[in-house]
N, C-alpha and C positions, 0 to 999 in steps of 0.2 A: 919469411916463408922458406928461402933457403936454408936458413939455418935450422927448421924444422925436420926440413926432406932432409938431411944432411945426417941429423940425431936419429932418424927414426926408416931409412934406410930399408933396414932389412926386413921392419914390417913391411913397407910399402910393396919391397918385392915377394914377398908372400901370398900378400893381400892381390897383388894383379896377375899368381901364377894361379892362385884357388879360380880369382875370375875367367882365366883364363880355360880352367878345367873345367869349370860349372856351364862355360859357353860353348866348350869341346863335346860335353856330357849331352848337352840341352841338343845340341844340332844331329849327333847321332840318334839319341833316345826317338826322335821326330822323324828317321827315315823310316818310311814303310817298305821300299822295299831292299833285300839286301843283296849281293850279288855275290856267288860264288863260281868263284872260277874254276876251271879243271884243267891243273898244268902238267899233266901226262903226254907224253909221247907219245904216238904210233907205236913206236918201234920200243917201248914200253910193256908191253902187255905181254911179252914173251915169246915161247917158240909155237905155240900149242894154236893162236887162231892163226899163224904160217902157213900152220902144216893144214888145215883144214882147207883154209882158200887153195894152197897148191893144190889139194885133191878134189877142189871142186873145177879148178880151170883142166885139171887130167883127166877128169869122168868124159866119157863118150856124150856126144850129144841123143838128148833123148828124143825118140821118134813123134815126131807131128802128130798131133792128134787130128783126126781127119774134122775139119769145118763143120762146126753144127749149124744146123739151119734157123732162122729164126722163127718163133711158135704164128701161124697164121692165125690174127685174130676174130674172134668170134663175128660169125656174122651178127651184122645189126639189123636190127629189124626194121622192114622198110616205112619208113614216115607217112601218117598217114595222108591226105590229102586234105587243103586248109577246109573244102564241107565239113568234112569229119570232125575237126581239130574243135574241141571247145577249148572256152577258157578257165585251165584248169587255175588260173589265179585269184578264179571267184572261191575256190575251196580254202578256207579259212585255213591260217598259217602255211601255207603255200605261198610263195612270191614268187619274183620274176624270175630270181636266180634259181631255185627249184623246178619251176616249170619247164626253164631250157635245159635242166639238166634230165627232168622228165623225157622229155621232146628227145632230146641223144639215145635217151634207154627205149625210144619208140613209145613212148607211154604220152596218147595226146590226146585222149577222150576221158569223160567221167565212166561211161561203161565199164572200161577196160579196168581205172581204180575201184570199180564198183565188183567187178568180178575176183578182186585179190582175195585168195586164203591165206593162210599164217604164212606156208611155205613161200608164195610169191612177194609178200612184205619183207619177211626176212631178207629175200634176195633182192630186191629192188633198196632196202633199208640200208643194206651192205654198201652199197653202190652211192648213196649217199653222201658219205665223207662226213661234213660238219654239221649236216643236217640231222643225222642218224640218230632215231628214236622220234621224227615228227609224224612218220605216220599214224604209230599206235596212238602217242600224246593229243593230236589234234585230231583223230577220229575222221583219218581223210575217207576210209572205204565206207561208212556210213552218209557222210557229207556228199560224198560221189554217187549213192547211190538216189540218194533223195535228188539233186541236180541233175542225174542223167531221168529221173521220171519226170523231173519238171514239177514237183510236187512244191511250189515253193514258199508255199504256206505253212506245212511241215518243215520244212528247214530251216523260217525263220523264224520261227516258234522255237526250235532248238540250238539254233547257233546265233541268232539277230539276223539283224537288215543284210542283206546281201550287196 
């Protein structure tokens, strides 16, 4: 066997510099990511952002803007009282998390969704967030209005069992 390796030599160191490179090739080809460095200096970049920063530490300081105040926010409309309050959770696709978010916007009887126009969907819609688009889709000012007459033969004729 020595005297194989011995004859054939300079194949062999061939043959384990190729694997050598195909095993070089294989482990770079397999990195995803790569790293580039940036070997610049500071004091690299020239005279030109020097002279800018020195003419920004020379500028006069600029005068205080006088304190804005912060915007006082809208009042909320006072809650109704629990007599009043239905449960608006019986109005289909309504839940509990819309309900309290109803309840914050003061909106805590079927009357009140019963009396909405376009313009107060809209706005109440708005206020919504992830809900927005369930009043018109589930037909709540219709639903509200059939539960605040207590008609609920009609409504569950039209929406099912309550």
């Amino acid at each position: 066997m020595i005297e194989l390796m011995e004859a054939n030599w300079p194949v062999l160191l061939a043959a384990l510099l190729l694997g050598l490179g195909v095993a070089w090739f294989a482990f770079t080809a397999t990195r995803r990511t790569r790293v580039d460095t940036d070997r610049r200096d500071v004091l690299d970049e020239g005279a030109a952002p020097t002279q800018r920063n020195q003419a920004l530490i020379d500028a006069p300081p600029v005068a205080a803007a006088p304190p804005t105040r912060a915007p006082t926010p809208a009042a909320t409309p006072a809650v109704a009282s629990a007599s009043t309050a239905d449960d608006l959770t019986r109005i289909k696709g309504l839940g509990p998390k819309l309900a309290e978010q109803l309840g914050a916007l003061g909106v805590t009887s079927y009357a009140q969704i019963a009396g909405w126009d376009d313009a107060a969907i809209d706005r109440i819609d708005a206020q919504l967030g992830r809900f927005q688009g369930r009043i018109r889709r589930d037909d709540w000012v219709t639903q509200a209005r059939l539960l605040a007459e207590a008609d609920r033969a009609a409504y569950e004729e039209r929406y099912g069992r309550l």
